[in-house]
SEPAMAR-154058 format. One record per residue (C-alpha): x, y, z. Coordinates in pm, whole numbers, padded with zeros to 5 digits, always signed. Layout:
! SEPAMAR-154058
XYZ
...
***
This chain:
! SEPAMAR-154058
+09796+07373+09044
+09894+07297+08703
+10162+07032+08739
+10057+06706+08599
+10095+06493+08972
+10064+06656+09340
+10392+06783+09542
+10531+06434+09723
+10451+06480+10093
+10750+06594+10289
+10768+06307+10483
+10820+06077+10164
+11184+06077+10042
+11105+06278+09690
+10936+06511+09920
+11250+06551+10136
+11468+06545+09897
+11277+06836+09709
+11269+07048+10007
+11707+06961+10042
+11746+07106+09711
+11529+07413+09786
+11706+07478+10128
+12053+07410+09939
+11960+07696+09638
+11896+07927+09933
+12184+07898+10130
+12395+07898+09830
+12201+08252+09702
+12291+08378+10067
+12677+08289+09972
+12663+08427+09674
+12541+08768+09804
+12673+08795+10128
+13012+08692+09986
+13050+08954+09676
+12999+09200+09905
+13294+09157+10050
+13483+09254+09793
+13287+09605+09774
+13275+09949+09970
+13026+10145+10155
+12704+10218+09844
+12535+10591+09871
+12291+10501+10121
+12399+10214+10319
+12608+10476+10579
+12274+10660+10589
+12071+10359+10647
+12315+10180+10905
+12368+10511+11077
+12014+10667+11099
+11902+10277+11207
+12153+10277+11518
+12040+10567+11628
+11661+10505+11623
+11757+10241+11850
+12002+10381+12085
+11892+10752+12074
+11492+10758+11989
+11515+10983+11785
+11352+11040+11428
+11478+11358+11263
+11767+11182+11097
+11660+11081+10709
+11303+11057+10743
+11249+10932+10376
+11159+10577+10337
+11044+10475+10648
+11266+10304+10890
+11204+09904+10837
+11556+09828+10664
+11706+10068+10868
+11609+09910+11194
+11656+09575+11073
+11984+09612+10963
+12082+09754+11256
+12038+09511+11477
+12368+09316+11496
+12465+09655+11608
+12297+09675+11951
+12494+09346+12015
+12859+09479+11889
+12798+09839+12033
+12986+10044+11796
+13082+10410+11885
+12821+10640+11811
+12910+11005+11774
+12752+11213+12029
+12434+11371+12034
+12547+11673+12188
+12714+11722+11846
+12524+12060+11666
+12478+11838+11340
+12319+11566+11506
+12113+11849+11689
+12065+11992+11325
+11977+11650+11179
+12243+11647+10950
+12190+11277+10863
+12466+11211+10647
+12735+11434+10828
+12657+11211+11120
+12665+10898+10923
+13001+10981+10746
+13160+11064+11090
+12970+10731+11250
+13160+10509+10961
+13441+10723+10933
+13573+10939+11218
+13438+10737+11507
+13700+10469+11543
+13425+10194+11413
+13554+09939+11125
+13354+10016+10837
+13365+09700+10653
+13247+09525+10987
+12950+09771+11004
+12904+09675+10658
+12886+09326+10701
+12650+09287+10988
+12408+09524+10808
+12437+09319+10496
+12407+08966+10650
+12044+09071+10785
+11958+09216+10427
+12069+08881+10307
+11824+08743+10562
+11545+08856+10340
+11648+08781+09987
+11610+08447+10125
+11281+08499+10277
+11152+08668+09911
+11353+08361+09745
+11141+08113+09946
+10840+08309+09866
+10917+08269+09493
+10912+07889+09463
+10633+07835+09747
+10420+08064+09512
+10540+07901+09192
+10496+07538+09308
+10120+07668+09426
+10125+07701+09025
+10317+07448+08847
+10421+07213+09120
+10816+07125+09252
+10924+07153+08903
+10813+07501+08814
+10913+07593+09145
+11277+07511+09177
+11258+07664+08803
+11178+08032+08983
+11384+07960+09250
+11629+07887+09019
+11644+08215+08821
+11584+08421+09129
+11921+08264+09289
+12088+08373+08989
+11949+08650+08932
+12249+08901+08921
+11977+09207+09063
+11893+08972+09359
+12229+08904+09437
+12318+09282+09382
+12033+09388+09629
+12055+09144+09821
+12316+09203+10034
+12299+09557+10009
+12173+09780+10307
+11877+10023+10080
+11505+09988+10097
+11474+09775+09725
+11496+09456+09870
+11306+09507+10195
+11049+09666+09972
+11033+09420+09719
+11003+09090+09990
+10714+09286+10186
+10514+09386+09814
+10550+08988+09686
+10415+08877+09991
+10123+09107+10035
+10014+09047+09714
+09987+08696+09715
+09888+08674+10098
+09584+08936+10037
+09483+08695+09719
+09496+08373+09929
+09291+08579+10224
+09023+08672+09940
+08962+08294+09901
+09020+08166+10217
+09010+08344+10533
+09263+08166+10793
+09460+08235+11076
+09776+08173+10908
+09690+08377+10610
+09517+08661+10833
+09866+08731+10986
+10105+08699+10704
+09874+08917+10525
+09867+09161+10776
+10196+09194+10904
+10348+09227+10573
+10143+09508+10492
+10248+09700+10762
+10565+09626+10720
+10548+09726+10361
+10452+10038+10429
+10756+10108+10679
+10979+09988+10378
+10920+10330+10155
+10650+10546+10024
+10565+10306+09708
+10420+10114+09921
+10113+10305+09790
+10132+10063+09518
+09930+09779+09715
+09621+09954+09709
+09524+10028+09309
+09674+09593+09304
+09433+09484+09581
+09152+09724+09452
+09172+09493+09127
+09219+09183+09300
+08896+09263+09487
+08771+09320+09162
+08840+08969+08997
+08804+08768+09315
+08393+08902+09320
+08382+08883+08939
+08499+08520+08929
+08202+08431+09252
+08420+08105+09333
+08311+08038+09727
+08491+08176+10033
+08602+07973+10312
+08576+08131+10605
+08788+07928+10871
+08800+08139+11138
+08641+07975+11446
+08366+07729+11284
+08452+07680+10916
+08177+07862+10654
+08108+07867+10327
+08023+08203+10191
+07864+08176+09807
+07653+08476+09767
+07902+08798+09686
+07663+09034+09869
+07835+08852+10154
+08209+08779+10029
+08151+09164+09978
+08072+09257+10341
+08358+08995+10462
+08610+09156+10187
+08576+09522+10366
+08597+09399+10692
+08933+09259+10579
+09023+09576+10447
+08937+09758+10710
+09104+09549+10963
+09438+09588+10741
+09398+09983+10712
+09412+09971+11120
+09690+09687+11145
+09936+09879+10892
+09861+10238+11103
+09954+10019+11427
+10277+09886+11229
+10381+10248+11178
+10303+10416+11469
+10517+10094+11611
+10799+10196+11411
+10803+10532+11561
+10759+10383+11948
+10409+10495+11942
+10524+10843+11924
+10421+11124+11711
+10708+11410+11796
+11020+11279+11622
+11251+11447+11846
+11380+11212+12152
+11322+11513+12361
+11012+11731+12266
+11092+12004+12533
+11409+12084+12359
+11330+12353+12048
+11687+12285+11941
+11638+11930+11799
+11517+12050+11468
+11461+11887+11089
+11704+11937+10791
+11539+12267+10635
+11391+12158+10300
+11628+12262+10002
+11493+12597+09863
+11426+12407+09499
+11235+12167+09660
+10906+12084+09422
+10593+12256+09601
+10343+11989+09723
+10007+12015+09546
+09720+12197+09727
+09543+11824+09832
+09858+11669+09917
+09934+11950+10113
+09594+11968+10310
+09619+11578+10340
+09962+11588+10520
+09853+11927+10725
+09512+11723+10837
+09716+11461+10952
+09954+11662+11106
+09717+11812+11336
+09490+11510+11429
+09873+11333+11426
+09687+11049+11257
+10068+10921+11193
+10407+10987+11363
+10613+11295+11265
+10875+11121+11156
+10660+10911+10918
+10483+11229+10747
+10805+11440+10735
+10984+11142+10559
+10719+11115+10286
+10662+11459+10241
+11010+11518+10186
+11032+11261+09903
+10725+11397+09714
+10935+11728+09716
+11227+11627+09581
+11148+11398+09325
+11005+11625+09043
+11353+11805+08950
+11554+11511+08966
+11819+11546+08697
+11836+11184+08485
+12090+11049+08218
+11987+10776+07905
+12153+10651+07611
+12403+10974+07584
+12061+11184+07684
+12035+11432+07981
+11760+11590+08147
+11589+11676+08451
+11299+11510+08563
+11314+11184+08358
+11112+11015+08092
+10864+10800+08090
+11024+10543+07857
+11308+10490+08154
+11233+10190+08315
+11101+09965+07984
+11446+10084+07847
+11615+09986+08182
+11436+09661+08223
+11575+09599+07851
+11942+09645+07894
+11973+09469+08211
+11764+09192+08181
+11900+08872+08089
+11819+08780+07786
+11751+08430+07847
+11450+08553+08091
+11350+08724+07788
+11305+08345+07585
+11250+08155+07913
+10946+08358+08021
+10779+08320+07629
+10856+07940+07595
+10674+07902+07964
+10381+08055+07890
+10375+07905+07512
+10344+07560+07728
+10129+07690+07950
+09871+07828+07724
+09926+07499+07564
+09777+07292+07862
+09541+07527+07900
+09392+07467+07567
+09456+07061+07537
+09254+07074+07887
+09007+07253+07731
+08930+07060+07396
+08982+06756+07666
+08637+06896+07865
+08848+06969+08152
+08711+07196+08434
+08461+07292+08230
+08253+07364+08561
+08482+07651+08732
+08394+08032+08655
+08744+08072+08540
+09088+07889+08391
+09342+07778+08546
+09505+08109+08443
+09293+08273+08738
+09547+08104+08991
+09807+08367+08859
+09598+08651+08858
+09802+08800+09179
+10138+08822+09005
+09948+08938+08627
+09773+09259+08821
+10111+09346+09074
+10314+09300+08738
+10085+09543+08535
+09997+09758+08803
+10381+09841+08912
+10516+09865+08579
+10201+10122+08506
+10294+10335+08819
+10681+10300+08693
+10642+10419+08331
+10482+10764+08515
+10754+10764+08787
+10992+11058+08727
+11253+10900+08935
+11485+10788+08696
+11801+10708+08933
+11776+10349+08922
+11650+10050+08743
+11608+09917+09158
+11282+10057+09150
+11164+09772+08934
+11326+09502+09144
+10967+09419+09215
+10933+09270+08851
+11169+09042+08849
+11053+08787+09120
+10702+08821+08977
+10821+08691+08630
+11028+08441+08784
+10664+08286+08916
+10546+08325+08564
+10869+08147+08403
+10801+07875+08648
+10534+07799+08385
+10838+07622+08151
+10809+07258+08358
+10465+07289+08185
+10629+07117+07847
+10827+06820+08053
+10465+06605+08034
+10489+06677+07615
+10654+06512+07373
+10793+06838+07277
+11177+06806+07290
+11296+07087+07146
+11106+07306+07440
+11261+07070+07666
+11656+07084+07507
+11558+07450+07484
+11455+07513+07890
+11769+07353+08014
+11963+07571+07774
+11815+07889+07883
+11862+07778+08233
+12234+07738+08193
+12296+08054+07999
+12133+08262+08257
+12342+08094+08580
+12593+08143+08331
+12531+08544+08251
+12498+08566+08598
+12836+08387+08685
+13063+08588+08460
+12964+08905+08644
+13023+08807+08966
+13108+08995+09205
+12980+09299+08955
+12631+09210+09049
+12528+09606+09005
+12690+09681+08665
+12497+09341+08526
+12418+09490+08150
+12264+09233+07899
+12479+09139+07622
+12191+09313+07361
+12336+09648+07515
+12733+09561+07455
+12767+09419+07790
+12871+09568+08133
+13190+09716+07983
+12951+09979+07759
+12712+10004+08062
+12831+10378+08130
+12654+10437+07807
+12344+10350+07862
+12233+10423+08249
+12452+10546+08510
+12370+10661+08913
+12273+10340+09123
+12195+10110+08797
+12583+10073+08779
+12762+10333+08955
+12617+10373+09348
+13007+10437+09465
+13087+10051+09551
+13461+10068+09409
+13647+10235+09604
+13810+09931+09780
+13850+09770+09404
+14017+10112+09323
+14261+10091+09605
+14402+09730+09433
+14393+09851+09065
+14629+10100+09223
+14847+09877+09398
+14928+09708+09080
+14956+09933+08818
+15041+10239+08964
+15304+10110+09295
+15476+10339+09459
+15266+10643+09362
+15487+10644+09006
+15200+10845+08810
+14978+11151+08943
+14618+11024+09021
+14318+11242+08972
+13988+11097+09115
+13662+11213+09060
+13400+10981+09305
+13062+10966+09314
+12947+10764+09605
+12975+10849+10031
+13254+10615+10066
+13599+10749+10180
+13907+10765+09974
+14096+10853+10257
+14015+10554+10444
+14144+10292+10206
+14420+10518+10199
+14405+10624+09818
+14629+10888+09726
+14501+11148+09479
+14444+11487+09326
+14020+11519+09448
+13861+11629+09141
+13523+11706+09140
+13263+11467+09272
+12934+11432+09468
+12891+11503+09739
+13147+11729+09726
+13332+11694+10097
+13670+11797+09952
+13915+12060+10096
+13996+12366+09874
+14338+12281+09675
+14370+12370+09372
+14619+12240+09121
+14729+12154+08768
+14613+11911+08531
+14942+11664+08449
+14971+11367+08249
+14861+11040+08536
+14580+10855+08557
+14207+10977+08570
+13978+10781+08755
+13629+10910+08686
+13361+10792+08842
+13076+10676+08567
+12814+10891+08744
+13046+11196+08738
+13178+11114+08370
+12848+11192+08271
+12764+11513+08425
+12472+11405+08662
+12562+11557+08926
+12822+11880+08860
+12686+12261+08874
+12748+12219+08469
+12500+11974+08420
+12508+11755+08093
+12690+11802+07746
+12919+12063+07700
+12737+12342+07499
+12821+12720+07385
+12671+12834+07733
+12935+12634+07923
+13237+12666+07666
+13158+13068+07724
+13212+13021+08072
+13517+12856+08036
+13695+13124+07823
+13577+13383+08020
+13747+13225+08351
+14044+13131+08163
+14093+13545+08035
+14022+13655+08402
+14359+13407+08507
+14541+13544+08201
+14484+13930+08377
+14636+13752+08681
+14984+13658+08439
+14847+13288+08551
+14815+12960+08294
+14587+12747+08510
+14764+12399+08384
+15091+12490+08448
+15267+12417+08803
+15498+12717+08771
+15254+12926+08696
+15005+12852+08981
+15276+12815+09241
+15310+13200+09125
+15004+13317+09142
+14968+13123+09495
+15243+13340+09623
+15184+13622+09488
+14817+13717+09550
+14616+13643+09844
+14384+13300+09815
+14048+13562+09833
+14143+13681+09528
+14195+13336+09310
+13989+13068+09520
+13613+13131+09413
+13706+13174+09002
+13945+12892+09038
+13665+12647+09177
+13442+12796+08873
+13718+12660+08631
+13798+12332+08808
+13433+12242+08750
+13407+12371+08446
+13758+12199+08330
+13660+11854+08447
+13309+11873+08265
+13521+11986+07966
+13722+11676+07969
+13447+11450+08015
+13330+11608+07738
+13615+11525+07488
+13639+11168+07565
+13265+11150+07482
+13300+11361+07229
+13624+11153+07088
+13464+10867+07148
+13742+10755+07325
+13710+10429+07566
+13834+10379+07953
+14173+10212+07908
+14059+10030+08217
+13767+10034+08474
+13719+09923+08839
+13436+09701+08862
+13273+09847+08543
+13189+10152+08750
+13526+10375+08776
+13646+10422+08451
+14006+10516+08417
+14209+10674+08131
+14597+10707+08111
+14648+11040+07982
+14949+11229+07822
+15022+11617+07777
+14880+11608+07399
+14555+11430+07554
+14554+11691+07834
+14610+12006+07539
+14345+11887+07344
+14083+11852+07599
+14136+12137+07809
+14230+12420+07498
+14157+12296+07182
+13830+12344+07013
+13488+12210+07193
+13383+11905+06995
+13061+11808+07123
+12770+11950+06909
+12636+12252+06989
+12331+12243+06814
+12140+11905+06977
+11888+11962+07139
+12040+11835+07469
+12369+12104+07412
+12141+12406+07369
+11976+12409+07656
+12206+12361+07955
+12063+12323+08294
+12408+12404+08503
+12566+12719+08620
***
């Protein structure tokens, strides 16, 4: 430990006044989370999570969304098996199908359940362990730079607007990023000293871990090179199970070190098959053939030949539950063709650049200074100790202490820059807690005479609760102020770094005031599994994803559009990304073949003609060609004219007023996007 006195015993009163502060920070953090929340709707997978979790409980049963293991899902679903709410019968074909979120849209939606109650209960237990990784942060922080450096860490992590957006959110980021901190710095503490204590928490947050989602994977190239340093460095191991020892000789920290590892291989197999009841058939009834899997989507990514012959091996020694390979197996598929959106770029199957230009827009930018200035003072220390003859007798510096949180932050961000899962800048919620040790480093210059650091740490401090306060309850659309803020966030990254369908209920309130009493036509175009129907918001469906919309088909009229910054972008339509010459092409063409029909698409008369006048067969499949094509269109003139949202839900449903001439020029006068980038000529839609 680096700080320049030891931690006050809790029993003194600096020691219990230390540990007040720390249990204050946390309980405020849980506030903070639990209590935006509130304020937002159902998020893509938190129905899916809630849903498939309730029914591993009540039903056994493991074909529902495989992917991602089943840790969140069963721990957020607890409060659940003490308010009992209605769960739609299993005798239903698309439970019998699997059809996981069918079942969990008729669970939150159709079932005579309060949604926002479901919500809740699932979100307090997420809560639950934002604390439990925010207590983790300053525990491993003071290990390094005492009470100071720790309630420093905790500091940032309770302000931390991707904490407090994840953290009290029902997805896999936070579970996954509380059960990675903690292995990591539990499997360095075992490599030094081998206790009880340590033994377990090492253990069962491994297994754990891997429950939480198939990245998990990521623990064993980090504790491969913390093996590594711990035998390079030779420092003695205390063995203090039973009689204490002292192991010197790293023939024999060796042996000890893969009996460890061998002992955590079997505990985390034991965690999983515990997940899954000890059960390898997924099915709740294995005699029935008509409990079945969700057949894998046709453009599913092949797996390659050793994956394959890995997964079939364990298949047939059913080395792991069903349910467990299934789940991974369909996430390597499906992962390759992803389509991704950047900085006004589109393509499918992401870049590598992704996350470094993710971590750069939405980190704070006092982090940014903080994290520097620490480990300025730091190296500082380091090298005043140094010149002083300090620990001039240890294999290693003091920097050694950190090496835990150095390797998991290299290591992570190495397997991120190849990841071609570009749907979120969650995946590197793992980073930030990590630096938030590392910044811990800044009480470092309170023993200098170095004032300006000092002036400087307490300013950085305050700007980032600050940054932090501003966006509240927006915790999700959190952009940096480098990148133009969360108003221009749309821009840059869209999908679950801003736009995971949380606005709905924000949408239903914007409506209430500006538009009351239905004056203006409202077109919506959502991208999220929330229901507009529920909060009772009363609009022309454009399209969205999913897509669970009736067929109706009508004109385009001067109202509001509400667009959806996911769907504004073209992630998700048939027409995927700029407009281009292939898709303009299109467009005419289905226009002419409703000009044969003596039809003008946009105008009411017209359609109410063609409506009566031909049977639906004949107009319904070329009309749903041209409403898709007409909305990419006109999310392709407001990019094109540059034109901003003249308002926005929660930064993540942007909404234009727009008039007849608006309406003309979008729909039938020229394309103005440019045909010849490199993004327009080769579209990946249609």
């Amino acid at each position: 430990m680096l700080s320049p006195s030891a931690p006050p015993d809790i029993r003194s009163p600096k020691g219990r006044l230390i540990w007040c502060v720390v249990a204050a920070l946390l309980l405020f953090y849980f506030f903070m989370a639990f209590s935006a929340s509130w304020q937002k709707g159902v998020t893509f997978d938190e129905i899916d999570h809630l849903a498939t979790g309730y029914n591993y409980w009540l039903n056994n049963d493991f074909r529902l969304s495989p992917a991602n293991g089943d840790f969140v899902k069963r721990w957020a679903s607890l409060p659940l098996l003490i308010s009992r709410p209605k769960y739609p019968s299993i005798s239903n074909p698309l439970w019998r199908q699997a059809e996981w979120f069918n079942m969990a849209f008729i669970f939150f939606f159709q079932s005579g359940n309060d949604p926002a109650t479901l919500l809740l209960q699932g979100r307090a237990m997420v809560a639950l362990l934002g604390v439990a990784l925010g207590f983790a942060v300053f525990l491993c922080a003071r290990e390094l730079f005492g009470n100071g450096g720790g309630l420093i860490a905790l500091g940032l992590f309770v302000f931390c607007p991707h904490m407090l957006a994840h953290g009290a959110m029902v997805t896999t980021d936070m579970s996954t990023a509380l059960m990675l901190f903690v292995s990591t710095w539990s499997i360095w503490r075992l490599l030094h000293n081998v206790t009880w204590g340590w033994l377990v928490t090492s253990l069962l947050s491994l297994g754990f871990l891997f429950l939480c989602k198939m990245t998990s994977i990521v623990i064993v190239p980090i504790t491969a090179l913390l093996v590594i340093v711990r035998l390079i460095a030779g420092s003695p191991l205390v063995w203090k199970l039973g009689s204490k020892r002292v192991i010197k000789g790293r023939r024999g920290q060796a042996g000890i070190i893969a009996g460890l590892v061998l002992i955590h291989a079997l505990a985390a197999v034991a965690i999983v098959w515990a997940g899954y009841d000890f059960r390898y058939d997924a099915r709740a009834d294995a005699t029935d053939p008509g409990l079945v899997f969700v057949p894998r989507e046709s453009s599913a990514t092949p797996l390659g030949p050793h994956v394959q012959t890995a997964m079939d091996w364990c298949r047939r020694w059913h080395l792991l539950p069903e349910g467990y390979l299934r789940g991974n197996e369909e996430l390597l598929t499906t992962t390759e063709r992803r389509p991704s959106f950047m900085n006004g770029h589109w393509k499918i199957g992401g870049w590598h650049r992704f996350f470094l230009y993710a971590f750069w827009v939405k980190t704070p930018p006092a982090l940014l200074l903080l994290l520097p200035l620490g480990l300025a003072g730091w190296w500082w220390l380091e090298r005043q100790r140094r010149q002083k003859g300090e620990n001039a007798s240890l294999p290693a510096s003091s920097f050694y202490q950190a090496t835990p949180f150095v390797i998991s932050f290299l290591v992570y961000s190495a397997v991120a820059i190849t990841e071609k899962v570009n749907i979120g800048h969650r995946h590197i919620l793992f980073l930030y807690p990590v630096l938030y040790v590392l910044a811990g480093s800044a009480i470092l210059w309170w023993p200098t005479q170095k004032l300006w650091a000092k002036v400087g740490v307490v300013l950085l401090m305050g700007w980032f609760a600050a940054d932090s306060l501003l966006i509240r309850p927006h915790y999700l659309a959190y952009f940096n102020g480098l990148s133009g803020g969360p108003a221009q966030g749309y821009r840059h990254l869209v999908d679950s770094s801003l736009d995971w369908g949380q606005d709905l209920p924000g949408l239903k309130r914007w409506l209430a005031v500006h538009n009351p009493g239905d004056g203006e036509a409202v077109f919506l175009s959502y991208f999220g599994t929330d229901s507009p129907d529920y909060y009772g918001i009363n609009s022309m469906r454009l399209p969205g994803y999913p897509d669970w919309r009736k067929p109706q088909a009508f004109p385009y009229v001067p109202g509001y559009y509400a667009i959806s910054a996911t769907m504004f972008q073209n992630i998700y339509t048939q027409t995927f990304g700029p407009w281009n010459r292939v898709y303009e092409d299109e467009y005419q063409k289905t226009l002419q073949s409703f000009e044969k029909l003596g039809c003008t698409p946009d105008d009411p008369a017209s359609l109410t003609a063609l409506f009566q006048k031909y049977p639906e067969k004949s107009w319904h499949e070329p009309y749903e060609k041209l409403e898709k094509l007409r909305f990419v269109r006109l999310c392709g003139w407001l990019r094109a004219t540059k034109r901003p949202p003249d308002d926005d839900v929660g930064y993540s449903i942007l909404i234009w007023k727009l008039d007849e001439h608006d309406l003309r020029e979008a729909l039938a006068g020229p394309p103005r996007e440019l045909y010849d980038s490199p993004a327009a000529s080769s579209p990946h839609g249609i």
